[in-house]
C-alpha positions as CSV (number, residue, x, y, z in Angstrom):
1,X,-6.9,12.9,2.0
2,X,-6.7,9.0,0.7
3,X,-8.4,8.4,-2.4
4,X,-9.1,4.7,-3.8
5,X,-7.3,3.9,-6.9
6,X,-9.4,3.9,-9.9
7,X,-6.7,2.0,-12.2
8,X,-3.6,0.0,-11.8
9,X,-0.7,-0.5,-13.9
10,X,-0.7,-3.6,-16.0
11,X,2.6,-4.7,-17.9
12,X,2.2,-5.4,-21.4
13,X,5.6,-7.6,-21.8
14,X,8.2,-7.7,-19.5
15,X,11.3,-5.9,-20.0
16,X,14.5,-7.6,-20.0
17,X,18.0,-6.5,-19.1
18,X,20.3,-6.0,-22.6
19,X,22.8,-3.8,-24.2
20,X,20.0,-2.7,-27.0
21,X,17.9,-0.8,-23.9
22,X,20.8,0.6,-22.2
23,X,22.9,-0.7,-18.9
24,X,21.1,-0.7,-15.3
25,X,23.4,-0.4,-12.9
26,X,22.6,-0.5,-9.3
27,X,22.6,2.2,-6.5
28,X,25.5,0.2,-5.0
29,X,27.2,-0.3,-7.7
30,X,27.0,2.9,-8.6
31,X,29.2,3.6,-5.4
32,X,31.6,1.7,-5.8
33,X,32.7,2.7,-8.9
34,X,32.5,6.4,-7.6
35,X,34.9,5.1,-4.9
36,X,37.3,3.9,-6.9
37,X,37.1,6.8,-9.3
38,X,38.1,8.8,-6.5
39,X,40.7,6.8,-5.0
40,X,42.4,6.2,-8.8
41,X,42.4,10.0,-9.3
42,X,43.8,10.4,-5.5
43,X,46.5,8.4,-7.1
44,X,47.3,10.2,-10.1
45,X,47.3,13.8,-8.4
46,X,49.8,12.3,-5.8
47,X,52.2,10.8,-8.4
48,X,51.6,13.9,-10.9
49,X,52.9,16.2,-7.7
50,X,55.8,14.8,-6.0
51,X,56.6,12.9,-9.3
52,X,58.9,16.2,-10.0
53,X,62.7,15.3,-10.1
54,X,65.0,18.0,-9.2
């Protein structure tokens, strides 16, 4: 069942992006970096294995 709202959210100041209030980082963003995370640790397993000299 639907109810009307009774309030609503008012903002008191508007809250700007800055290193004091942390770093936003977008879903997207957020991907890539996952991506290349993978890809550079991909990387380092392959040279860590057949890196061996006999």
């Amino acid at each position: 069942m639907h109810q009307k709202r009774r309030h609503y959210r008012v903002a008191l100041r508007e809250i700007k992006e800055s290193p004091a209030e942390g770093i936003y980082v977008t879903n997207e963003e957020l991907r890539k970096y996952g991506i290349f995370a993978g890809i550079v640790l991909f990387l380092l397993t392959v040279v860590a294995v057949f890196d061996r000299k006999h």
